[in-house]
Structure formats: C-alpha cells, structure tokens
TORKOL-4160 file (C-alpha; in steps of 0.2 Angstrom, whole numbers, padded with zeros to 4 digits, m for minus):
256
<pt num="1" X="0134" Y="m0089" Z="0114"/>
<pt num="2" X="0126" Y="m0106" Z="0107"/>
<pt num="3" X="0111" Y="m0101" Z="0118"/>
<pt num="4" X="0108" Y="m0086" Z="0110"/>
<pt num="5" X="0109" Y="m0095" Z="0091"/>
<pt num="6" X="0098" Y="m0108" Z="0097"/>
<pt num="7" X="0086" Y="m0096" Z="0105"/>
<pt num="8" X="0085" Y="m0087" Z="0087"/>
<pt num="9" X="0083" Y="m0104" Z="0078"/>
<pt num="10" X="0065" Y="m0104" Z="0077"/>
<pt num="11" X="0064" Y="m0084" Z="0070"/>
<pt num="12" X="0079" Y="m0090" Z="0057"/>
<pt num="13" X="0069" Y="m0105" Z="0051"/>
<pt num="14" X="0052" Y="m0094" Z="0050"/>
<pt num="15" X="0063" Y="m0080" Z="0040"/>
<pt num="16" X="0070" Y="m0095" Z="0030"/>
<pt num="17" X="0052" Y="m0103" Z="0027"/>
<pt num="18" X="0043" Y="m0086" Z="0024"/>
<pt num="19" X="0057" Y="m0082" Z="0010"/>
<pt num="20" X="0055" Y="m0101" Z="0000"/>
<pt num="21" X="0037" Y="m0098" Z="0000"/>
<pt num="22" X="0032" Y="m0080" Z="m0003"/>
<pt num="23" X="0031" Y="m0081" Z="m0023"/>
<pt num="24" X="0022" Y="m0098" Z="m0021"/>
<pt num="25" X="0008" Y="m0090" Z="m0010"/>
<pt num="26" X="0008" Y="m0075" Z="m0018"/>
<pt num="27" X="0004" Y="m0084" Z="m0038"/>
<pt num="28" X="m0010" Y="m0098" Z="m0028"/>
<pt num="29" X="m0018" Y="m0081" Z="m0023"/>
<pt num="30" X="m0017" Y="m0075" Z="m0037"/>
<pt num="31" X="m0027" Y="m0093" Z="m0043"/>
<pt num="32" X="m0039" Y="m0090" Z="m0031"/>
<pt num="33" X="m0044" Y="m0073" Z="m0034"/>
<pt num="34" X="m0045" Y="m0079" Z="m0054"/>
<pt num="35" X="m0054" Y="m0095" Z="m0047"/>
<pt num="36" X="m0066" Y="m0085" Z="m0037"/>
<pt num="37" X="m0068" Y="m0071" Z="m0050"/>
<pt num="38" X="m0073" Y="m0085" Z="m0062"/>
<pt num="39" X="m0085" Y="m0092" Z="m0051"/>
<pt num="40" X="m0092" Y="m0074" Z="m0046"/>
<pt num="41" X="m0093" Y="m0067" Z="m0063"/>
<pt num="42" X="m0097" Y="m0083" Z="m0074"/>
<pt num="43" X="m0116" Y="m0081" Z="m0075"/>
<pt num="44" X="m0118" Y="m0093" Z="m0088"/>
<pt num="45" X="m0106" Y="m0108" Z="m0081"/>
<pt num="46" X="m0116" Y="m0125" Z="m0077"/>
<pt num="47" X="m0120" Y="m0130" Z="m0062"/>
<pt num="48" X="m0104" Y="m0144" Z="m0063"/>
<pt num="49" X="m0092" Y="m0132" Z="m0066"/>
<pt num="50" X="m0097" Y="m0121" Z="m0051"/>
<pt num="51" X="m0093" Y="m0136" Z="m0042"/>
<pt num="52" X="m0078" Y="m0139" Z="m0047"/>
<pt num="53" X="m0072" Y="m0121" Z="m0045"/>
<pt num="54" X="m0080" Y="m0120" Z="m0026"/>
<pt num="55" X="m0068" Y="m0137" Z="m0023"/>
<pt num="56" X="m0052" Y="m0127" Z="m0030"/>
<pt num="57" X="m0057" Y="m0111" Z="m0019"/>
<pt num="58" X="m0056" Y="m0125" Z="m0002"/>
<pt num="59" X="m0044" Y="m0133" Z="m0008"/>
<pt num="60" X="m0030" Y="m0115" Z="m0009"/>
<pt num="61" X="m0039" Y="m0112" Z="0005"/>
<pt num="62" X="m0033" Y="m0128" Z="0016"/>
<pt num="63" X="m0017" Y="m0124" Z="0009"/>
<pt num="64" X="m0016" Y="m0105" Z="0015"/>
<pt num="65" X="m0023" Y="m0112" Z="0033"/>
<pt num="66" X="m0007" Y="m0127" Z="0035"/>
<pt num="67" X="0003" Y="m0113" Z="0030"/>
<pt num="68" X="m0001" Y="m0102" Z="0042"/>
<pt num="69" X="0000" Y="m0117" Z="0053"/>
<pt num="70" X="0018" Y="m0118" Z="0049"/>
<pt num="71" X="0025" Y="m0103" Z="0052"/>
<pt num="72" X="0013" Y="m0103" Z="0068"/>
<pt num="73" X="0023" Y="m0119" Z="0073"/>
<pt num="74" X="0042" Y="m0108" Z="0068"/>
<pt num="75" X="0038" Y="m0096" Z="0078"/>
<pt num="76" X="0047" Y="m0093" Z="0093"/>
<pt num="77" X="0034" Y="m0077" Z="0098"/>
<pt num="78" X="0017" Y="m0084" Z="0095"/>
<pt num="79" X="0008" Y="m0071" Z="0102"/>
<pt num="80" X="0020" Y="m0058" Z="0093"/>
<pt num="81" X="0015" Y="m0069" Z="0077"/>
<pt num="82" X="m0003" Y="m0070" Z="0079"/>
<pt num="83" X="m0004" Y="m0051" Z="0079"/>
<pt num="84" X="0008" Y="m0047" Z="0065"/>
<pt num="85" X="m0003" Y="m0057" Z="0056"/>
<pt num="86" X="m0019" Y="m0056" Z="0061"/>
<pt num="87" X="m0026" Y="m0052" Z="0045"/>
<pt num="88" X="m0020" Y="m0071" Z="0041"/>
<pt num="89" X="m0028" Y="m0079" Z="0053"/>
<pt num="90" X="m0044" Y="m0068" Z="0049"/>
<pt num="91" X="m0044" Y="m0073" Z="0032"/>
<pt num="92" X="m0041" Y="m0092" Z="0036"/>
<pt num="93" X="m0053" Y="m0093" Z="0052"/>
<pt num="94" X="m0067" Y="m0086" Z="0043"/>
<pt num="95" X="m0073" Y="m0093" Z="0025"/>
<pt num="96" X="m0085" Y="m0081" Z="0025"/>
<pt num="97" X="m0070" Y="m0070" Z="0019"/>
<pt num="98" X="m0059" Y="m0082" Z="0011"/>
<pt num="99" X="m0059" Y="m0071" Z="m0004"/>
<pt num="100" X="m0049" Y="m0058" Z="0004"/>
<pt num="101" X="m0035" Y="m0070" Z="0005"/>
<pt num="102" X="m0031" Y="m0064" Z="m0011"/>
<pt num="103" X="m0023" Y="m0049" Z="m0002"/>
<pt num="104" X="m0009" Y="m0056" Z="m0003"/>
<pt num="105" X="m0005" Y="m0051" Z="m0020"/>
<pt num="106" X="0001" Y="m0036" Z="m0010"/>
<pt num="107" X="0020" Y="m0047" Z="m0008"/>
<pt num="108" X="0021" Y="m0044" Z="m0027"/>
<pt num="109" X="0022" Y="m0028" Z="m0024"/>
<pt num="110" X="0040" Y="m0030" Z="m0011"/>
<pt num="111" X="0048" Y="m0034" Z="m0027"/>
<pt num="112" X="0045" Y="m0016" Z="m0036"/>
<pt num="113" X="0051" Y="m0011" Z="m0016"/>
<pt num="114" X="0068" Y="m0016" Z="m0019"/>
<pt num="115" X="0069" Y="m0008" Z="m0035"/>
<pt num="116" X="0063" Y="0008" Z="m0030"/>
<pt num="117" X="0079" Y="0011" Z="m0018"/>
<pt num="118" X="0078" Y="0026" Z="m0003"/>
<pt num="119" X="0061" Y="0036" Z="m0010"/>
<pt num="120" X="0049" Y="0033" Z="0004"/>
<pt num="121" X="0036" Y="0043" Z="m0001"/>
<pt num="122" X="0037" Y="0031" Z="m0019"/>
<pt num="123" X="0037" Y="0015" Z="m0010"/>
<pt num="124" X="0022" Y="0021" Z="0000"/>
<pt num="125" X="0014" Y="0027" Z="m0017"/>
<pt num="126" X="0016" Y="0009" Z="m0026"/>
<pt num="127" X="0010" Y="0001" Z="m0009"/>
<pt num="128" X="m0006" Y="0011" Z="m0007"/>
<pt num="129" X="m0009" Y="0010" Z="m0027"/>
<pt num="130" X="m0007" Y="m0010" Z="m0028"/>
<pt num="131" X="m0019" Y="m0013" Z="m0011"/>
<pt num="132" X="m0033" Y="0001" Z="m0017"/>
<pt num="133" X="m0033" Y="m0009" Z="m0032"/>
<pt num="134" X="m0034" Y="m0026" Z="m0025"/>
<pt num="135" X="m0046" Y="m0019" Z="m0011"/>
<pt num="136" X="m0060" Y="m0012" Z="m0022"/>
<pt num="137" X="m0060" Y="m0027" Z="m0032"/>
<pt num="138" X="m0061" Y="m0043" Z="m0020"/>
<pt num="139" X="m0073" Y="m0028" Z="m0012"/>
<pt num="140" X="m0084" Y="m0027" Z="m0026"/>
<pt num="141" X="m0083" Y="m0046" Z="m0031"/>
<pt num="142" X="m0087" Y="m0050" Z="m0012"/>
<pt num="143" X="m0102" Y="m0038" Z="m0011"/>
<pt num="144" X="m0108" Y="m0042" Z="m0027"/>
<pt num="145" X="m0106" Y="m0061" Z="m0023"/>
<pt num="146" X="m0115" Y="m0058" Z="m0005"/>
<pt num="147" X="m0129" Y="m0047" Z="m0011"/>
<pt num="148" X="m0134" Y="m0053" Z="m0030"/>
<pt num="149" X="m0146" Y="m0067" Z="m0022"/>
<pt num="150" X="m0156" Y="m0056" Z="m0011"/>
<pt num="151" X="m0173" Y="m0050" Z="m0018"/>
<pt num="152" X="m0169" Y="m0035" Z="m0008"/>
<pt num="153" X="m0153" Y="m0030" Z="m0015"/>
<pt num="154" X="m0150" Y="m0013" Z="m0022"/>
<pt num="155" X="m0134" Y="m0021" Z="m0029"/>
<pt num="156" X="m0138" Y="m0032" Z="m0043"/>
<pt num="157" X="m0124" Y="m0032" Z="m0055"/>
<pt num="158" X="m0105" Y="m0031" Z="m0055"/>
<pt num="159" X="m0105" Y="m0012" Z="m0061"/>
<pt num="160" X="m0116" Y="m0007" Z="m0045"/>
<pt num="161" X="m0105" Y="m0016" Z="m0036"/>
<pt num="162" X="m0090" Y="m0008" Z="m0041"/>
<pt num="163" X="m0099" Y="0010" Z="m0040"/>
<pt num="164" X="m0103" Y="0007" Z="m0022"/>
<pt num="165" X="m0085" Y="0000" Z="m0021"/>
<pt num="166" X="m0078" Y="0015" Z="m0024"/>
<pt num="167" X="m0089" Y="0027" Z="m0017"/>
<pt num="168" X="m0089" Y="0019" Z="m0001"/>
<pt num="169" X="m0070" Y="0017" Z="0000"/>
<pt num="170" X="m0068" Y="0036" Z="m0004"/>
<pt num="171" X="m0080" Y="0039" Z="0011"/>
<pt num="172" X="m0090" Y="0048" Z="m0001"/>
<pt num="173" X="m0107" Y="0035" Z="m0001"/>
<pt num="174" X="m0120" Y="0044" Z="m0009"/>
<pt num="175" X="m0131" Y="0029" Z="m0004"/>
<pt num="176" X="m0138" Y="0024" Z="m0022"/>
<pt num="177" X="m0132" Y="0009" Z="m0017"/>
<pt num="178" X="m0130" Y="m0001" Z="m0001"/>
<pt num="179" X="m0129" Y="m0018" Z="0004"/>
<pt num="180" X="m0143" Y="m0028" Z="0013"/>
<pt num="181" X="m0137" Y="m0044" Z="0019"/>
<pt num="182" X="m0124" Y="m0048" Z="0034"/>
<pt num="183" X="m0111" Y="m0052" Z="0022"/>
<pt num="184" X="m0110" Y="m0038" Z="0014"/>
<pt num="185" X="m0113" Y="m0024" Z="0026"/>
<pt num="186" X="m0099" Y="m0035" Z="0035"/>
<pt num="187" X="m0088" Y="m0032" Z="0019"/>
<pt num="188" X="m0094" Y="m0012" Z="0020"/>
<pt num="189" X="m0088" Y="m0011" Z="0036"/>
<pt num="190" X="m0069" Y="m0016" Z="0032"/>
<pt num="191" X="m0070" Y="m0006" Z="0016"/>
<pt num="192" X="m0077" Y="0009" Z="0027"/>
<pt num="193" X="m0060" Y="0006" Z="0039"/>
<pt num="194" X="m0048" Y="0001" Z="0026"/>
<pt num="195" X="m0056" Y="0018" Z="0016"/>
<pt num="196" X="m0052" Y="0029" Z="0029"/>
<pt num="197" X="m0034" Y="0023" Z="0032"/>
<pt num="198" X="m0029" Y="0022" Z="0015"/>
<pt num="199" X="m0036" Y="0042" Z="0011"/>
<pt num="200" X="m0024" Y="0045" Z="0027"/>
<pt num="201" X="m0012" Y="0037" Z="0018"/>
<pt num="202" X="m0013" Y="0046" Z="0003"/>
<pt num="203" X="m0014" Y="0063" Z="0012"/>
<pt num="204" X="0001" Y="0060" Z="0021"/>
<pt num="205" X="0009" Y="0056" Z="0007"/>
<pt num="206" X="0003" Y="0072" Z="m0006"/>
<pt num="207" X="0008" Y="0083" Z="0009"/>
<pt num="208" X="0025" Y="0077" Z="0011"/>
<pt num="209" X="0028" Y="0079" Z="m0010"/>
<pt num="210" X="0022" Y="0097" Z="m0007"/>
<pt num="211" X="0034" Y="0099" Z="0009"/>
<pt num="212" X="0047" Y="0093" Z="m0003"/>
<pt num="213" X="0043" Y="0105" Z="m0015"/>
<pt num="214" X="0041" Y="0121" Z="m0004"/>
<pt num="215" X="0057" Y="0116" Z="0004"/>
<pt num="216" X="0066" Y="0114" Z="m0013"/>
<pt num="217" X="0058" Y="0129" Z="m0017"/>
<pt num="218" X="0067" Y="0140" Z="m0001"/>
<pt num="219" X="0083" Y="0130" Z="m0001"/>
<pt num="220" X="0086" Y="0138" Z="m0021"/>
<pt num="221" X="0079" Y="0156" Z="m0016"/>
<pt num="222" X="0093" Y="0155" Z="m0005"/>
<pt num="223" X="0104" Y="0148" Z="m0013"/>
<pt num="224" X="0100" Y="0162" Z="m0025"/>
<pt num="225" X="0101" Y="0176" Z="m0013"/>
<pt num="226" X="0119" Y="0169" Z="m0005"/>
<pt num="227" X="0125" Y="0170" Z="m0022"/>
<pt num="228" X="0120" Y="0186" Z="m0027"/>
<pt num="229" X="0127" Y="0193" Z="m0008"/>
<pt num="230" X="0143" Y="0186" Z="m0013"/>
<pt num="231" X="0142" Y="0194" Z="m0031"/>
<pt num="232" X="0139" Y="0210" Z="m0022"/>
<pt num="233" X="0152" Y="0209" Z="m0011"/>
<pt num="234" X="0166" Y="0205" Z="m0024"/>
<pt num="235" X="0161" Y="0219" Z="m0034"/>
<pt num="236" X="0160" Y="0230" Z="m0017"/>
<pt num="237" X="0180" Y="0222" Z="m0015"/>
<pt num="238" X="0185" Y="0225" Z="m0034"/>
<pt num="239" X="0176" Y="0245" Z="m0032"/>
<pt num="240" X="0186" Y="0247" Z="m0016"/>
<pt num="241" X="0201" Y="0242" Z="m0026"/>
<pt num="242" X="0197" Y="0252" Z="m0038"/>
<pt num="243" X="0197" Y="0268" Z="m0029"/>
<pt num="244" X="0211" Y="0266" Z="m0020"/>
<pt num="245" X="0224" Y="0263" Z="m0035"/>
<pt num="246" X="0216" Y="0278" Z="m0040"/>
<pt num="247" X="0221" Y="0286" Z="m0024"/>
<pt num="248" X="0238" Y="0282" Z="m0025"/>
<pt num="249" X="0239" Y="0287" Z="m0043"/>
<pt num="250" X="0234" Y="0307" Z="m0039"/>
<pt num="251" X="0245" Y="0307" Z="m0025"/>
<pt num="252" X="0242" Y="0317" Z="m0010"/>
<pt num="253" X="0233" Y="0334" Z="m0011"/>
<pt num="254" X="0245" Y="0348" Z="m0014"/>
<pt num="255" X="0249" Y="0363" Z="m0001"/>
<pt num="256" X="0230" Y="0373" Z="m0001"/>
C-alpha cells in the first residue's frame, strides 16, 4: 500500500503545484500579452522603452520555461506530460511564438467552468468564446508584428491585421490580404488549423442545442397526445357508466 502512495507522490505534487500556480501564470500571461501589445501597438514609444518592454517579455518568458521545468521535473509520466502539454513546451522552445503563451488566459476561463455546473454544451460555449477571442488577437498582434516591416507586406496596420485574422480563422480568406514573411505565414498556418477545429467545435455544439430542441419538442407532443388518450379514455369510462345506470334504470324490455 505505501508503494502505491509513493508511486503517486510525484502526480500529487504536480496536481498540488499546478493548483498554487495557476492564477499566478495565468495574471503574468496576462502581463505579457499587455507588455507585448504595448510593445506591438505603441508606434510612438522611444527606442528606450522598447527596450525595456522586450527585457520584460524575456523575462515572463524565463519564468514560463522554469515553470514548465518544474512540473516536467513532478512528473512521474514525462512522456504523458510532454504530450498533454505540448503547446507549452511549443510556446517556451520557440521565441519566435512566445506571444502565444498568452494562451494561457484560457485557465481564467476553469473558474466560470465551475460555476456553470452540468451544461456541457455552455461549458464548451464559454470555452470556444474566451480562445476565439484570445486567438484572433495574439493572431493579429503576431501577424501584424511579423509583417509591418516588410516592404512587401499587404498587412500594414493593426485593422488589416485583425481583417485577415478573422477571415482566415473563419476559413473564409478572400485573399485581400495575406502574409509574406516566414513568421507570419507560420502564424497563418496555426490560425488555418486552430480555424478549422474551432468551426468544428462550434458546429458540434449549434447541432447538439437544435437536437435539444427537437427532442424537447417531441418529448411535449407526446406528452400532449398521452394526455389527451388518457382524457379520451376517461370520458369513454364515465360514457360507459353512463349508459349502463341508464340500463338498469328502464329495466328489462317487457314481453314483445
């Protein structure tokens, strides 16, 4: 038995650690995407404070990479744990992506999970909602960011960026606009992927509300029709009752 506690030790501890720092990760990402954002978007900062901001975004950086280098360490599995969080160690291997870290904000949205009790389909819809949200941003701020210094860029502003954002993630793309540098055909491509899997997501769920509905639908049509058999068949019972107190009262028919 003390084999088997100490065999779980390691998943406890990662559970454990995963829980103390959740919120904390979840408001640094937050400061990086504000950071990076600011860095992105701030067209007229100096040179000094560009500095300073691209030392804050290595700096949450190294914090997300030891980390991940701690619960690498808890884990018993480390193969299981690589793969469950693959995304992580994307995100902290490559700093060409960094920005995407701020995925993360998706934790936020565990909290509202508790609060929306047994509705599946809702927990689904607040999920899908928050990372669509998060996704075309840090999207359009990466493309943007990867693109605005090319002389060849079609993409030359934060609206354009947001436009191909949301055309290319609704696999609609009427090619207006389109990136141009590695980077940011790197960044089309996830948002191509991620597109396609959130619009399966959404489908899933709009059909399963309109499943719901039709079944709610047939299950008060009968309903409905069980009640008005049973209504028939009492007023059938009470007519039968009826006619045959009625009977008794004329007595039997007299000699022809």
């Amino acid at each position: 038995m003390a084999s088997v506690s100490g065999r779980d030790d390691p998943e406890q501890r990662l559970s454990r650690w995963e829980a103390r720092t959740d919120w904390a990760m979840t408001s640094l990402a937050v400061a990086f995407l504000g950071t990076y954002a600011w860095q992105v978007l701030g067209a007229g900062s100096s040179p000094r404070l560009h500095g300073v901001l691209e030392v804050a975004l290595w700096v949450i950086w190294a914090v997300f990479a030891a980390e991940y280098a701690v619960r690498f360490s808890l884990a018993r599995n480390k193969g299981r744990f690589v793969w469950r969080h693959l995304f992580d160690l994307l995100a902290v291997a490559l700093p060409m992506v960094r920005q995407l870290r701020a995925l993360r904000l998706v934790t936020v949205f565990k909290v509202l999970n508790k609060r929306l009790g047994a509705d599946f389909r809702g927990r689904i819809g607040v999920y899908v909602a928050g990372t669509t949200a998060l996704v075309v941003f840090c999207a359009a701020l990466a493309v943007y960011d990867a693109e605005r210094r090319s002389p060849d860029a079609t993409i030359t502003g934060f609206g354009d960026a947001l436009w191909w954002t949301m055309t290319t993630i609704s696999t609609v793309g009427y090619g207006d606009r389109y990136p141009v540098t590695p980077e940011g055909r790197l960044v089309a491509v996830s948002l191509m992927v991620g597109g396609i899997a959130l619009l399966g997501v959404v489908t899933g769920v709009i059909a399963s509300w309109f499943v719901e509905k039709i079944s709610g639908v047939e299950e008060s049509i009968e309903e409905t029709t069980r009640a008005e058999v049973a209504a028939l068949r009492a007023e059938v019972a009470a007519l039968r009752e009826v006619l045959a107190e009625a009977a008794l009262r004329r007595g039997p028919p007299g000699p022809g």
